[in-house]
N, C-alpha and C positions, 0 to 999 in steps of 0.2 A: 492777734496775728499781725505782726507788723515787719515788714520785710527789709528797708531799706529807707533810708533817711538820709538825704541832699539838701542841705541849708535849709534845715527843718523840715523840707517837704517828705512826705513820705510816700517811696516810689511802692509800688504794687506788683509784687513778682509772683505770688500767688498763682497757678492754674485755675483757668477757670472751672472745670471741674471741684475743686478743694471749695472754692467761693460757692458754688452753689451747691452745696455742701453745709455750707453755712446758712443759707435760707433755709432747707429741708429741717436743719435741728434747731430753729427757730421757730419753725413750725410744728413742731411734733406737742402734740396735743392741743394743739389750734388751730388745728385745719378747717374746721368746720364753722370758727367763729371769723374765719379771713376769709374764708370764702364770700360768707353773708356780708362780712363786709364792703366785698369786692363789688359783689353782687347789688349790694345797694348806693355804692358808687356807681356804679353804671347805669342802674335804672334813674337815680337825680339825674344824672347829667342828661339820660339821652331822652326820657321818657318826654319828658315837657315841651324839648322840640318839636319831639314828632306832632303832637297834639299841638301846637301853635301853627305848624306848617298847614296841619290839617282842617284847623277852622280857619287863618288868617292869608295862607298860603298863597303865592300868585307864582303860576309857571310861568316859569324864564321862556317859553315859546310865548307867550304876550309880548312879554319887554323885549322880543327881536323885533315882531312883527310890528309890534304899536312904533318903531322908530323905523320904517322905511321899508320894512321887508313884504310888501303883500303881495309879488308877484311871483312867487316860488309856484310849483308845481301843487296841487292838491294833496295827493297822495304822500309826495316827498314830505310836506307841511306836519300832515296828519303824525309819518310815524315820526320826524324831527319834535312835533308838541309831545307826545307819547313817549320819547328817550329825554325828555326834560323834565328835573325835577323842578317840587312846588316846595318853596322856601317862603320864610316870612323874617321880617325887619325884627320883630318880640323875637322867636328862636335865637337870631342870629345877636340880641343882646342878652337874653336867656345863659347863651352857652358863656361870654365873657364874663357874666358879673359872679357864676357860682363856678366857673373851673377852678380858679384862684384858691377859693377858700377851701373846694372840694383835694385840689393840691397837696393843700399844706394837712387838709385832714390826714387824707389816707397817709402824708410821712409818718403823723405824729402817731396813726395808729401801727403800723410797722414798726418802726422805729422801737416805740413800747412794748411790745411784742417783742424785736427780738433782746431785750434788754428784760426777759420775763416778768412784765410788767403785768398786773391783772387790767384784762382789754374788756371792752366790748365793740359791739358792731356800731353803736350809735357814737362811737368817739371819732369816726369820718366827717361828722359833722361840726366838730371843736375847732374846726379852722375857722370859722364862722364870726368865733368870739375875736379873730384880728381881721377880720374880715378886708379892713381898710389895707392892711399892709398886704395882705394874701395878693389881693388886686394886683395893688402896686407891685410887687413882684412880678407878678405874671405879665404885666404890661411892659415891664423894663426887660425883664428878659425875653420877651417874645419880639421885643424892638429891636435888641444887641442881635438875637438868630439872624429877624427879619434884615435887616441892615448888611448883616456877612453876608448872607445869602444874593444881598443883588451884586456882589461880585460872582461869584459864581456858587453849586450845588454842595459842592465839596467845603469850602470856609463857613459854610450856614451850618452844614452835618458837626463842625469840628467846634463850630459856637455854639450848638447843643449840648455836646459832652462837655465843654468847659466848664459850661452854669449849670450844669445837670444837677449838683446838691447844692444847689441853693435854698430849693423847698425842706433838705434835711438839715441843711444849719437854721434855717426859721424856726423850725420844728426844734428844734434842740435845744434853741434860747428866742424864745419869742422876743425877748428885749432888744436884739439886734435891727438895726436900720435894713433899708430895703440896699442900699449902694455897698454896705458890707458883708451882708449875705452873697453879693454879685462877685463881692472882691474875695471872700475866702474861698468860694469854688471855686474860682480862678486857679486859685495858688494851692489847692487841693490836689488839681486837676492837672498841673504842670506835669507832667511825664505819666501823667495817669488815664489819659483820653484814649490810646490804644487798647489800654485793657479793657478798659469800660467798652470799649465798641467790639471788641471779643467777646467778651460775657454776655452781648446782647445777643452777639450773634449766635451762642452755645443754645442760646434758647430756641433757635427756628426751626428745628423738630419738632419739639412738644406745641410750638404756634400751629404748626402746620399739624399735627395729626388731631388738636383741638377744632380746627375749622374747618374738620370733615363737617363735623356737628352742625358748622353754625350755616355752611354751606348749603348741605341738607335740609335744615329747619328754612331755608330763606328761598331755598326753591318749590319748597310744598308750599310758601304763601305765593311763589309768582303763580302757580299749577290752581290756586284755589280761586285765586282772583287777581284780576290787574289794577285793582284799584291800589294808589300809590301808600293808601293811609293801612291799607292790610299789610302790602309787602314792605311796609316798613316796622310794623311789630312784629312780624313774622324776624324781620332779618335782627330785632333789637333783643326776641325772646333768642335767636339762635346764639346771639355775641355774648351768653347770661354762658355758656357752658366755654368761654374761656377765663372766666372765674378762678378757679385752680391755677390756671396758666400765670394770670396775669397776679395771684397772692403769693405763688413762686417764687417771681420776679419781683416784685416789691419787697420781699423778705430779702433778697439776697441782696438786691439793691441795699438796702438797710444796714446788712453787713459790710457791704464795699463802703458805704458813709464811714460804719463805726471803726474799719480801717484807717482812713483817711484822715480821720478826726485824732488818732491814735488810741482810741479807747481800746482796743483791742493788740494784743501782745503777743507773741511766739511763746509758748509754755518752755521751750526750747534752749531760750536767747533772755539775758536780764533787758530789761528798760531803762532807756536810757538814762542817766544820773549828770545832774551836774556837777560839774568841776569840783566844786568848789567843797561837794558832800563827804568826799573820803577827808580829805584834810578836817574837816570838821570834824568827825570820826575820831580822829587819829586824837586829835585838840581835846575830846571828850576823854579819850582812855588815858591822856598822860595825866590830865586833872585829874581824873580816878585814884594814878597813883600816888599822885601827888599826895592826895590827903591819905592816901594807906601810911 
């Protein structure tokens, strides 16, 4: 499905509709195996936190008061310590060193998936085996956001969509460098960053009617108890039921790469051919006759 091509770039005319369209028949008879995969993407990532915060954890009402603040009000104090979460230094390098790898897994399992590749749920974890580069990617580009972004909100959102397949051309060819994976989303992305930010937004329906769920599940742990270490698997078991939502989205995602990449054709429209191929063509039938 390939729309439009500008000095090789391939612009994206596509509805978004028709695109996620492309996720849903990507997933059809593997919905069940993306979910688990979903699903155990999100338990790595968020589970470990929670439990680092939970034994190692120091609330942020400490680290106000321990630098100057002891003269606040009691009561004010109390519920100020009580609306402050308990974070830990392990969590907060926990989440950097496996997001990366965790990243490039879930492309490569998408990615294969919708190219009907035989998947399983444990190949979330293959990003692991470049683990080094995974990193580095995710550090380089979370630098280029961070950097747009202290101009202002809007150039940090538009350095997002830029690099946004980055992690699907790693996934694509693991051989590639961390600085060219950054440059081909780039030149992906050239007239492409509008769509990509419509197609995300086609999704804030099914976000929103998915987090009735997680809503629900995250107020029966505040309703159960106020300890911070409940309502937080409480709120990590309710985020497990946008699962579906978010294997959607990464399918479809997957399909907007394999646009992009040109893998994907208009059954419609030929592919494009170089120059140079009809004359070749033409050079092969006269030799044909030649020897007739």
């Amino acid at each position: 499905m390939q729309d439009t091509m500008i000095n090789k770039n391939i612009i994206i005319t596509e509805p978004s509709k028709n695109l996620r369209t492309l996720g849903r028949n990507a997933l059809n008879g593997k919905w069940k195996i993306a979910i688990i995969a979903v699903t155990l993407y999100i338990i790595v990532l968020n589970l470990p936190p929670v439990i680092f915060d939970r034994l190692f954890g120091l609330n942020m009402g400490n680290v106000v008061t321990d630098n100057g603040i002891n003269s606040i009000d009691a009561e004010f104090y109390y519920q100020f310590y009580q609306s402050m979460p308990q974070t830990s230094f392990l969590s907060c390098v926990y989440i950097l060193l496996v997001s990366g790898a965790l990243q490039l897994g879930i492309s490569l399992f998408f990615l294969a998936a919708f190219r009907r590749h035989q998947v399983k749920s444990s190949d979330i974890f293959l990003g692991f085996e470049k683990f080094g580069k995974a990193l580095g990617l995710l550090l380089f580009r979370s630098l280029f956001v961070f950097l747009w972004s202290l101009l202002f909100v809007v150039p940090g959102i538009i350095a997002a969509f830029r690099y946004s397949q980055a992690f699907f051309i790693l996934a694509d060819d693991p051989s590639k460098g961390i600085r060219q994976c950054m440059n081909e989303s780039k030149d992906m992305m050239r007239g492409n960053k509008a769509k990509l930010f419509c197609l995300s937004l086609s999704f804030l329906g099914w976000i929103f009617l998915s987090s009735f769920a997680t809503g629900v599940i995250t107020s029966i742990g505040t309703v159960i108890s106020a300890n911070d270490f409940v309502i937080a698997l409480f709120t990590l078991v309710g985020s497990l039921f946008m699962a579906p939502v978010y294997a959607y989205i990464y399918a479809t995602n997957a399909g907007f790469y394999e646009i992009l990449a040109g893998h994907l054709i208009k059954e419609t429209e030929p592919a494009p051919v170089a120059v140079e191929e009809p004359y070749a063509i033409a050079s092969s039938e006269d030799e044909v006759g030649d020897d007739k």
